[in-house]
Biopython code that builds the backbone (N, CA, C, O; Angstrom):
import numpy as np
from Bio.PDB.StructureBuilder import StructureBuilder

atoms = [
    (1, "UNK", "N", (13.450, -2.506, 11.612)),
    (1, "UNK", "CA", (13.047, -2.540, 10.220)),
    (1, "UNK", "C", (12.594, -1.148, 9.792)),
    (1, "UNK", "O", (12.290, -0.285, 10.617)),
    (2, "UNK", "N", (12.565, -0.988, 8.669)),
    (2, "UNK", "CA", (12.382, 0.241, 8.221)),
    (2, "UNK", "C", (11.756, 0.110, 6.280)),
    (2, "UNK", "O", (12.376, -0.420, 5.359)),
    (3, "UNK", "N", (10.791, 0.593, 6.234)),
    (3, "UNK", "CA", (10.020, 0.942, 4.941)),
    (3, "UNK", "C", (10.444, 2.343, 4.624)),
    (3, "UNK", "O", (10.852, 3.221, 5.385)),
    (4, "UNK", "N", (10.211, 2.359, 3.026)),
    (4, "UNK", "CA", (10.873, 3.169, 2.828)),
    (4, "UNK", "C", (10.162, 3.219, 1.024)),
    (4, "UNK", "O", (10.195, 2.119, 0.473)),
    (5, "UNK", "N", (9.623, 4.281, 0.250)),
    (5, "UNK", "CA", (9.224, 4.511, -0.593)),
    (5, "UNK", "C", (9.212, 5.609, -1.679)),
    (5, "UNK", "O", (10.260, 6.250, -1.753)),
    (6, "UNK", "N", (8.086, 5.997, -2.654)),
    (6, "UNK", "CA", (7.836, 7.399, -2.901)),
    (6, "UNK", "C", (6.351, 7.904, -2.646)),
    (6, "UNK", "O", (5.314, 7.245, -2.567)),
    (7, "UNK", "N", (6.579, 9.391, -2.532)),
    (7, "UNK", "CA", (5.136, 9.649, -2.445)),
    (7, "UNK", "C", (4.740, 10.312, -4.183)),
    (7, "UNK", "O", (5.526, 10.886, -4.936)),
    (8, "UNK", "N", (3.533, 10.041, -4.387)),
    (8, "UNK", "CA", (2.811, 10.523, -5.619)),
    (8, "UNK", "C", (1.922, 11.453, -5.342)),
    (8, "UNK", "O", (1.352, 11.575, -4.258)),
    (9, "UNK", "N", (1.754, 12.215, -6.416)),
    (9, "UNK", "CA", (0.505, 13.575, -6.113)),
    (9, "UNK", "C", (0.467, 14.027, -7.297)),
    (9, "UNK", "O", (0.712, 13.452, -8.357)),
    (10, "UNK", "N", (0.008, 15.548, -7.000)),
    (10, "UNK", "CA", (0.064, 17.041, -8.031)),
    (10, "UNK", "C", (0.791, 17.865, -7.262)),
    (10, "UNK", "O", (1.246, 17.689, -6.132)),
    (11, "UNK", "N", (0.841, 18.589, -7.837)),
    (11, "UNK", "CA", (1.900, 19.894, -7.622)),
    (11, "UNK", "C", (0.784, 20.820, -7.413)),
    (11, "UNK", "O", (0.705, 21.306, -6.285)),
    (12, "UNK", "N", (-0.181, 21.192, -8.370)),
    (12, "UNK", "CA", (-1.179, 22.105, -8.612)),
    (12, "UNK", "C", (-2.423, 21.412, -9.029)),
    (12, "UNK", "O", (-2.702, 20.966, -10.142)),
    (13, "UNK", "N", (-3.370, 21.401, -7.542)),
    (13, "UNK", "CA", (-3.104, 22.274, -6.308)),
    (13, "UNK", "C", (-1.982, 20.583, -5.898)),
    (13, "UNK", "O", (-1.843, 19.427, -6.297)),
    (14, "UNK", "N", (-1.460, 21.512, -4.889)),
    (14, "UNK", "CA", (-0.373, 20.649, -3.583)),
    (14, "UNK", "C", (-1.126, 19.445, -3.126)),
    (14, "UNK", "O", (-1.678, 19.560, -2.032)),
    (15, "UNK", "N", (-1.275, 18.116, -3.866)),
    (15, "UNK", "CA", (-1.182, 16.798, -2.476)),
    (15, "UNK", "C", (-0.730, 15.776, -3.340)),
    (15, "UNK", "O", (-0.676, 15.558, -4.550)),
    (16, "UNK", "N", (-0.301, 15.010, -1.844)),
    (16, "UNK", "CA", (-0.113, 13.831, -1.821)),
    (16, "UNK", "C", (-1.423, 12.976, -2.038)),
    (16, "UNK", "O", (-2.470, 13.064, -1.396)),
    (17, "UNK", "N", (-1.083, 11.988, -3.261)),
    (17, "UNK", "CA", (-2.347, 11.050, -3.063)),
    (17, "UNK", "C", (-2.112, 9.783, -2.469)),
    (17, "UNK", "O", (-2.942, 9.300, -1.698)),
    (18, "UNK", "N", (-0.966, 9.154, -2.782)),
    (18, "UNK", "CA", (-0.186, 7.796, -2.880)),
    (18, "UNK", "C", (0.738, 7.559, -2.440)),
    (18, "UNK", "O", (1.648, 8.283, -2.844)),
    (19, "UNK", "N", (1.147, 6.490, -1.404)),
    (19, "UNK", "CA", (2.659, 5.872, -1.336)),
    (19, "UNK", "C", (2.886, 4.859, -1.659)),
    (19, "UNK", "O", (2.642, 3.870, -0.967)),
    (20, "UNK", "N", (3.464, 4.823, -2.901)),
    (20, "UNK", "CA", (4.074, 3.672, -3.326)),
    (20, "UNK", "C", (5.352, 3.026, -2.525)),
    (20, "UNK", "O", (6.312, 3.776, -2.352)),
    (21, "UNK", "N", (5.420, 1.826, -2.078)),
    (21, "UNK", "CA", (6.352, 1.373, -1.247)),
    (21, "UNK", "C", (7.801, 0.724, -2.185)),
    (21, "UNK", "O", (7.587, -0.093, -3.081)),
    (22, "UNK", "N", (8.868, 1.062, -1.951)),
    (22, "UNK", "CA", (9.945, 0.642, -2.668)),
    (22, "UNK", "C", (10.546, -0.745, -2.057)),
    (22, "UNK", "O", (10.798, -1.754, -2.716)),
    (23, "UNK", "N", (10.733, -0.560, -0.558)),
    (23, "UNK", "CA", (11.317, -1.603, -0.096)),
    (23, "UNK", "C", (11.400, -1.658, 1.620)),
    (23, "UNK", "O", (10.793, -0.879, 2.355)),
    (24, "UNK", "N", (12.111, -2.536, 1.980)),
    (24, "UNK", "CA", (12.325, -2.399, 3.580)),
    (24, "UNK", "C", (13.898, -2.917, 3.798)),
    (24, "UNK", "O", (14.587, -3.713, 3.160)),
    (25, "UNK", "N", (14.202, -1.966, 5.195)),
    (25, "UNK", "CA", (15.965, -2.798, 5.058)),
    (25, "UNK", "C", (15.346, -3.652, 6.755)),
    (25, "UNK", "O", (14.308, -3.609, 7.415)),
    (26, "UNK", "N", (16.444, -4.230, 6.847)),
    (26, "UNK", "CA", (16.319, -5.317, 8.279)),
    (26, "UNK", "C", (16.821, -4.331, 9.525)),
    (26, "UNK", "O", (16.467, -4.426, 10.700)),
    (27, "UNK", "N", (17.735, -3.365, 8.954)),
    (27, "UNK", "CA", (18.195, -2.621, 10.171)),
    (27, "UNK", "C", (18.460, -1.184, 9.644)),
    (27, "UNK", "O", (19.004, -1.093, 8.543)),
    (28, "UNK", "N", (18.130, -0.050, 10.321)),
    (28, "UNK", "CA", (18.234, 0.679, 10.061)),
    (28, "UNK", "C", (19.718, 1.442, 9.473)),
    (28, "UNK", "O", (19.851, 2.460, 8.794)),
    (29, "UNK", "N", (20.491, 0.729, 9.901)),
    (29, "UNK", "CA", (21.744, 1.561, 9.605)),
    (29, "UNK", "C", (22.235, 0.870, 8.165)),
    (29, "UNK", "O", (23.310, 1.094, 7.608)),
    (30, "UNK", "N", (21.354, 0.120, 7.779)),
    (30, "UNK", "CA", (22.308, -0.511, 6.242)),
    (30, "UNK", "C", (21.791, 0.562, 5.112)),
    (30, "UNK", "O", (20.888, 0.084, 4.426)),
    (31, "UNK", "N", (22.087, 1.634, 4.834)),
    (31, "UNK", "CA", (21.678, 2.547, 4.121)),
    (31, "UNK", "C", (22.292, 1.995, 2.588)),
    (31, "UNK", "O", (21.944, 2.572, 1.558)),
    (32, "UNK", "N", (23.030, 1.077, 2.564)),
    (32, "UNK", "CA", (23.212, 0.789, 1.041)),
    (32, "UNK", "C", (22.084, -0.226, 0.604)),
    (32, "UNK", "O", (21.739, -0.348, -0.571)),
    (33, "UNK", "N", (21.534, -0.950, 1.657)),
    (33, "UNK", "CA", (19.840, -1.476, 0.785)),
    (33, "UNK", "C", (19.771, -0.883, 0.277)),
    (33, "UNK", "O", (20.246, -0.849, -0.858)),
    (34, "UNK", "N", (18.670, 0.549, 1.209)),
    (34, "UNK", "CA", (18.067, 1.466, 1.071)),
    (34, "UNK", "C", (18.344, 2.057, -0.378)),
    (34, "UNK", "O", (17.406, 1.782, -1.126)),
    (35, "UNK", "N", (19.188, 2.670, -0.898)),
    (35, "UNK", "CA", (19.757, 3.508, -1.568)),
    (35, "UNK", "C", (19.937, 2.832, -3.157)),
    (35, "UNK", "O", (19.739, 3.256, -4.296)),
    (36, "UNK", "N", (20.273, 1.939, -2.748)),
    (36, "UNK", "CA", (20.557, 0.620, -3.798)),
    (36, "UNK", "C", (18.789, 0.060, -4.789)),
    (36, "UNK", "O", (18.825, -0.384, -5.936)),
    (37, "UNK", "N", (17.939, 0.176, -4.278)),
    (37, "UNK", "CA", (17.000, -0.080, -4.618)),
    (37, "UNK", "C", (16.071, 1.511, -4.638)),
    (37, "UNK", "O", (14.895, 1.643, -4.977)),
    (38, "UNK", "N", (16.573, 2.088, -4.389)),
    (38, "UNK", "CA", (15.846, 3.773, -4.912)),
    (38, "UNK", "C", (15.636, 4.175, -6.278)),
    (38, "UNK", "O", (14.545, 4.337, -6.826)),
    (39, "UNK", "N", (16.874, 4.334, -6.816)),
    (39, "UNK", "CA", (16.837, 4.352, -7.913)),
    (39, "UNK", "C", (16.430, 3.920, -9.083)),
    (39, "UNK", "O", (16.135, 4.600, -10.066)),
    (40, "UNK", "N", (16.411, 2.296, -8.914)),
    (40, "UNK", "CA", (15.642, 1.584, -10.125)),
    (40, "UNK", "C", (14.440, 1.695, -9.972)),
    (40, "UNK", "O", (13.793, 1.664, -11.019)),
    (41, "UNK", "N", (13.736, 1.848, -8.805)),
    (41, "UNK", "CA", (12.401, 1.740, -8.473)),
    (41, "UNK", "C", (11.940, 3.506, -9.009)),
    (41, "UNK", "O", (10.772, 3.880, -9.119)),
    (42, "UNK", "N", (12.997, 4.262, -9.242)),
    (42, "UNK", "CA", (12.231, 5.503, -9.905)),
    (42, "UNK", "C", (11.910, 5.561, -10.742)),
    (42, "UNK", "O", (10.931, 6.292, -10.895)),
    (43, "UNK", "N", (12.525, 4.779, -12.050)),
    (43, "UNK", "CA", (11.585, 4.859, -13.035)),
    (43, "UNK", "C", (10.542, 4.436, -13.061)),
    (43, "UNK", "O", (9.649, 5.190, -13.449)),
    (44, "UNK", "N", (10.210, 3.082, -12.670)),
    (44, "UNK", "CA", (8.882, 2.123, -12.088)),
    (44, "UNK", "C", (8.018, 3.272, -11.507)),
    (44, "UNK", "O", (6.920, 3.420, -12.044)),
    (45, "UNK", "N", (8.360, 4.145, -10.444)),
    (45, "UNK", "CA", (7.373, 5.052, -9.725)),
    (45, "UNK", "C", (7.055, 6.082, -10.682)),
    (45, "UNK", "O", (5.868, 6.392, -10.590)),
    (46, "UNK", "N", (7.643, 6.690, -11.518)),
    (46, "UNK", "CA", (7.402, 7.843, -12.485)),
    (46, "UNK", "C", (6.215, 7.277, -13.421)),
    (46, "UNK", "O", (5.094, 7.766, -13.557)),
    (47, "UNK", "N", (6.783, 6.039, -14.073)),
    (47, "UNK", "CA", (5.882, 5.261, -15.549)),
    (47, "UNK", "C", (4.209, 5.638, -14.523)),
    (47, "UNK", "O", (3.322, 6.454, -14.773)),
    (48, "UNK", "N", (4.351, 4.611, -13.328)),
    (48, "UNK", "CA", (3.224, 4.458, -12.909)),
    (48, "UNK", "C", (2.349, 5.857, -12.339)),
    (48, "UNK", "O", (1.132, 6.017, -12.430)),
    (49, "UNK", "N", (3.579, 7.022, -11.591)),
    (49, "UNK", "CA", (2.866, 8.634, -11.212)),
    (49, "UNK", "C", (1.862, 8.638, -13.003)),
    (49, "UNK", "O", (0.698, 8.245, -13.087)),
    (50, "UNK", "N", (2.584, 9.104, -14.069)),
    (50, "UNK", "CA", (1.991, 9.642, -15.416)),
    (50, "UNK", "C", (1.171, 8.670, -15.679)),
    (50, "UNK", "O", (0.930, 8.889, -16.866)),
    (51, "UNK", "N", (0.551, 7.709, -15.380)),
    (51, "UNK", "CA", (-0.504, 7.111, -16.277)),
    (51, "UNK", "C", (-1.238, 7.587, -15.436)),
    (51, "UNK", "O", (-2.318, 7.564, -16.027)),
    (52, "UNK", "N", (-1.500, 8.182, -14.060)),
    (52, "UNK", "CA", (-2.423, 8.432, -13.433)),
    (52, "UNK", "C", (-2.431, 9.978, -13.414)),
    (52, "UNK", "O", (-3.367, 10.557, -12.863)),
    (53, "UNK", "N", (-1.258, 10.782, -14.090)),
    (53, "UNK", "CA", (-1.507, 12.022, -14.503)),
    (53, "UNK", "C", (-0.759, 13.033, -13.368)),
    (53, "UNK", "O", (-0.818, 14.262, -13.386)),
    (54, "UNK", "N", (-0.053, 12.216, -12.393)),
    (54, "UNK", "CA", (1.048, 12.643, -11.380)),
    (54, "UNK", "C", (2.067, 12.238, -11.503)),
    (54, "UNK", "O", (2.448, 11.499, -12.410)),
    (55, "UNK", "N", (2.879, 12.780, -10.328)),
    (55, "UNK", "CA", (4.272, 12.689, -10.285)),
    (55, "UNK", "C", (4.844, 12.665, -8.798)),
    (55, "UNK", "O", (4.361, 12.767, -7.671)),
    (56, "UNK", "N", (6.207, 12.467, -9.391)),
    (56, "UNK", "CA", (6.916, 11.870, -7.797)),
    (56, "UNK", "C", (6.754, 13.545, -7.073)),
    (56, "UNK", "O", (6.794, 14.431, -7.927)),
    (57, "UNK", "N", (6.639, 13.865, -6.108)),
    (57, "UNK", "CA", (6.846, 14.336, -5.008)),
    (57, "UNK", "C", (7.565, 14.614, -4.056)),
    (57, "UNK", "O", (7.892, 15.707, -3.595)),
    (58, "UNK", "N", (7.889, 13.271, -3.671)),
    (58, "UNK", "CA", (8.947, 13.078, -2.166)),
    (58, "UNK", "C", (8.922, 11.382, -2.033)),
    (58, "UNK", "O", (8.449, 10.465, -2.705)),
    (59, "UNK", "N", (9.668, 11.491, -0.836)),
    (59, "UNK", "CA", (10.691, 10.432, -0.743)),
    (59, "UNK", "C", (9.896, 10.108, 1.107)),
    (59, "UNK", "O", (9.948, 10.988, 1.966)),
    (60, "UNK", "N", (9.337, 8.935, 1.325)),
    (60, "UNK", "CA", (8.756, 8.739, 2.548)),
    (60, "UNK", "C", (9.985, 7.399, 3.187)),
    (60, "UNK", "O", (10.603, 6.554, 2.539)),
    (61, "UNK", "N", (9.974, 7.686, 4.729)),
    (61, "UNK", "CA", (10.645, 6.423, 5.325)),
    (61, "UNK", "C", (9.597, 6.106, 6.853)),
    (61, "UNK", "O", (9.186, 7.096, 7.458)),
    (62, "UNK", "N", (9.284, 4.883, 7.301)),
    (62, "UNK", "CA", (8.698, 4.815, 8.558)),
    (62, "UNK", "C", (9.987, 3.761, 9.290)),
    (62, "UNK", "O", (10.788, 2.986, 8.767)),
    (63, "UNK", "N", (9.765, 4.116, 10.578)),
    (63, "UNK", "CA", (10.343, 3.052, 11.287)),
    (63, "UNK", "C", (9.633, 2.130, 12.009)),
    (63, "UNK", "O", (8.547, 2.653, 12.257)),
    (64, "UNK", "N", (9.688, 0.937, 12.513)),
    (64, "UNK", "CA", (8.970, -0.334, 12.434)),
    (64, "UNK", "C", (8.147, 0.377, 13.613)),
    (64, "UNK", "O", (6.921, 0.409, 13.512)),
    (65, "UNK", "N", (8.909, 1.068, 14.963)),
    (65, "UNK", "CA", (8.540, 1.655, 15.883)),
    (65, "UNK", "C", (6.713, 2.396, 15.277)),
    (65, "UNK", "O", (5.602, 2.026, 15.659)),
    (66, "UNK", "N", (7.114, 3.654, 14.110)),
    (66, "UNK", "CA", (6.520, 4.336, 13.603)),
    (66, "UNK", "C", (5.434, 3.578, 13.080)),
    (66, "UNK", "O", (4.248, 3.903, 13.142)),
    (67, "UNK", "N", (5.961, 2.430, 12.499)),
    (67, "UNK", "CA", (5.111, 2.227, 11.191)),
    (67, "UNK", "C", (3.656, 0.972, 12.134)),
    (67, "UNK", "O", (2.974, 0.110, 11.581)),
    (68, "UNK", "N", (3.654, 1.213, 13.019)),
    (68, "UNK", "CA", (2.227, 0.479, 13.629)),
    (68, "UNK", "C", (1.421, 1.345, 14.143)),
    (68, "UNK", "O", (0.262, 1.077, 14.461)),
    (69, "UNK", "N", (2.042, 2.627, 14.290)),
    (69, "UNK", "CA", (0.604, 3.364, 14.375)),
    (69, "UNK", "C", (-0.538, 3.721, 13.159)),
    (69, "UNK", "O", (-0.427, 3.125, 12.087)),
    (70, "UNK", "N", (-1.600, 4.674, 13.346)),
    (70, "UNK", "CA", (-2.294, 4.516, 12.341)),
    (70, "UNK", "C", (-2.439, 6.050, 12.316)),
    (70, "UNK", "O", (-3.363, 6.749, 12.730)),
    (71, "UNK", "N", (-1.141, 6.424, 11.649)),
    (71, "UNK", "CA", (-1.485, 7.989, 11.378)),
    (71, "UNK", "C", (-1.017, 8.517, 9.785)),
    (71, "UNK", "O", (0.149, 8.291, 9.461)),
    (72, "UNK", "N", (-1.509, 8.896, 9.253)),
    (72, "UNK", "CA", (-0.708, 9.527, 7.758)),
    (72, "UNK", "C", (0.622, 10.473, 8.235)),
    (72, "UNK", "O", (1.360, 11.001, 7.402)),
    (73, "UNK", "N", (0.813, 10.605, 9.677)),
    (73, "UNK", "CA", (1.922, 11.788, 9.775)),
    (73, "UNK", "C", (3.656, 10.607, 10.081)),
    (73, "UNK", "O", (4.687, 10.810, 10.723)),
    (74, "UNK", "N", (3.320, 9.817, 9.503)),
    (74, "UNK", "CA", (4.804, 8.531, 9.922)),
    (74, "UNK", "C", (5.478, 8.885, 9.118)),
    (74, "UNK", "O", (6.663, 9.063, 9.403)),
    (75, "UNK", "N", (4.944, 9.171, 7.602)),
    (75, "UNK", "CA", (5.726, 9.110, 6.425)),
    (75, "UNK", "C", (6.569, 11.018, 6.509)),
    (75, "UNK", "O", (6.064, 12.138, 6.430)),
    (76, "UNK", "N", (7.562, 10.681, 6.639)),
    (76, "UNK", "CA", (8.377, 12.173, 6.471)),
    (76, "UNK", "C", (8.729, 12.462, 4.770)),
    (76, "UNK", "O", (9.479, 11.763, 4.088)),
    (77, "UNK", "N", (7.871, 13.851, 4.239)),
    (77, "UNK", "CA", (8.631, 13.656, 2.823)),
    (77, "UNK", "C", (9.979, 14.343, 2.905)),
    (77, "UNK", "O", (10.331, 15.061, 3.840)),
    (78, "UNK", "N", (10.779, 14.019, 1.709)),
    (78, "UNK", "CA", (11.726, 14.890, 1.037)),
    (78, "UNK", "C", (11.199, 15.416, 0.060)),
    (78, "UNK", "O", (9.984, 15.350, -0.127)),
    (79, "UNK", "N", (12.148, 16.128, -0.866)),
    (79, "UNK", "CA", (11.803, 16.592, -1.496)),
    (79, "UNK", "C", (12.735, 15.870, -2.659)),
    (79, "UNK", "O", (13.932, 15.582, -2.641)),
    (80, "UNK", "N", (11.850, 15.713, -3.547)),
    (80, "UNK", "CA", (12.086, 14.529, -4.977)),
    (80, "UNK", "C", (12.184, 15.546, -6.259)),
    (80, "UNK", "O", (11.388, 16.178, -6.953)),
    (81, "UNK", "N", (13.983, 15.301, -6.170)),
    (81, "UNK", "CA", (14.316, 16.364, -7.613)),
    (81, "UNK", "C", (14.131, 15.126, -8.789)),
    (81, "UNK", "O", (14.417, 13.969, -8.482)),
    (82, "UNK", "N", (13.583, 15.497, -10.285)),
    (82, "UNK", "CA", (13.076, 14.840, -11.059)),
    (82, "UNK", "C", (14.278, 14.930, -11.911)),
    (82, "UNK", "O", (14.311, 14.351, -12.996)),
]
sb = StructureBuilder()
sb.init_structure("model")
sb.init_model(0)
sb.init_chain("A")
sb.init_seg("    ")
for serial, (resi, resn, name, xyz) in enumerate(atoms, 1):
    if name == "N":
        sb.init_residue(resn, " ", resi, " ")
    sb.init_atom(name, np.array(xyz, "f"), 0.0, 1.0, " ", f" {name:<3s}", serial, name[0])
structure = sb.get_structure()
């Protein structure tokens, strides 16, 4: 299994505050879940970054492996062109 979301912040200064979660696929290799549900969920993540006065950031994924530890370093960003 695999989660998979956006991250929210500022730019200035640089952080992450938030991960909003988009979705999960059952197996890692079905990348058309994944991909398929990115997009609509960006506008949803943007509306909700600006009422809090941020913006998208990056793009986080954990793997089920990953995602039971208890560290903030699971989530890998990308980088989220607007």
């Amino acid at each position: 299994m695999e989660g998979y979301g956006f991250l929210i912040g500022t730019r200035e200064p640089e952080s992450i505050k938030a991960a909003l979660p988009v979705g999960k696929t059952a197996r890692w290799y079905e990348s058309l879940d994944r991909f398929a549900n990115i997009m609509p969920a960006s506008e949803k993540a943007r509306h909700f970054a600006t009422m809090f006065g941020m913006e998208i950031l990056g793009l986080y994924h954990c793997f089920a492996a990953d995602c039971t530890k208890e560290s903030p370093l699971n989530a890998v960003p990308f980088e989220y062109q607007n």
